[in-house]
N, C-alpha and C positions, 0 to 999 in steps of 0.2 A: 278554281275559285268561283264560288257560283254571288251573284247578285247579294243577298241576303250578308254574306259573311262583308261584301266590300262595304256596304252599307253599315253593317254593325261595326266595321275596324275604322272607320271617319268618323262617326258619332263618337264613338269612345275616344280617338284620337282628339277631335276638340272638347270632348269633358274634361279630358285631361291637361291640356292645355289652355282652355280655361281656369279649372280651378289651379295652376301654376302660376296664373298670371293676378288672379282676383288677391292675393293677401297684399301684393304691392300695390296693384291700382286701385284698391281699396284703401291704406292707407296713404297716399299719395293725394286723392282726393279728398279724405276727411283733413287732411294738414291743409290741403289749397284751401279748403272753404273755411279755415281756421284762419289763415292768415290774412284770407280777402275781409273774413268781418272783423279781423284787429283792424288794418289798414284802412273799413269802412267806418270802424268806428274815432281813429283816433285823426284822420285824414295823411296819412304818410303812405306816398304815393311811389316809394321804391322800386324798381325793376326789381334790384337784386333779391330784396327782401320775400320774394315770392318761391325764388330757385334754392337758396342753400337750405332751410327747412325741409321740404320735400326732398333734397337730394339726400340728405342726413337722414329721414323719416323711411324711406325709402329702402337705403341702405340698412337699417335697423331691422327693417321687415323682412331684407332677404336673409340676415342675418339667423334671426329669430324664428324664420320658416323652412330654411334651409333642410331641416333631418327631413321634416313631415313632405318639403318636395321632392329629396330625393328621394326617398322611402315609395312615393309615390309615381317616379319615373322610373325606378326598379320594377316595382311590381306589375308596370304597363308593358314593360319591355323584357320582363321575364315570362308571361302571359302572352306575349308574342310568340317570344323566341322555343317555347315549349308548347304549343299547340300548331307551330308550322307544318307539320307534319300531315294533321286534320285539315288544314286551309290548302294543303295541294291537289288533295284530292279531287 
């Protein structure tokens, strides 16, 4: 395994894991900042009121991203498991 290949399998390993993680923490955050400016605009100062929208919002994203992530952890981990062979050398 020379330098260059460990290099390229981290990089691609957190692109990967980045884009798995941005469809949720990307809706998660547009709902937070949805619900802070209701609660800033109407003054209702809830705990709860913050958690169940985003857990709901959240759950809907993994729901709805689910093919495109797995799709996408297939084809990382099929890209591994079939070039092992090149990377022992």
């Amino acid at each position: 395994m020379s330098q260059d290949f460990l290099i390229g399998f981290w990089r691609e390993a957190f692109e990967v894991a980045l884009m798995l993680s941005l469809p949720m923490l990307g809706v998660g955050l547009l709902v937070g900042v949805l619900v802070s400016i209701f609660q800033a605009v109407t003054s209702i100062q809830e705990m709860t009121l913050t958690f169940i929208p985003k857990i709901v919002a959240v759950g809907v994203a993994i729901v709805a991203f689910f093919p495109w992530m797995m799709q996408l952890m297939v084809d990382f981990t099929t890209n591994l498991l079939t070039n092992i062979p090149t990377y022992i050398q």
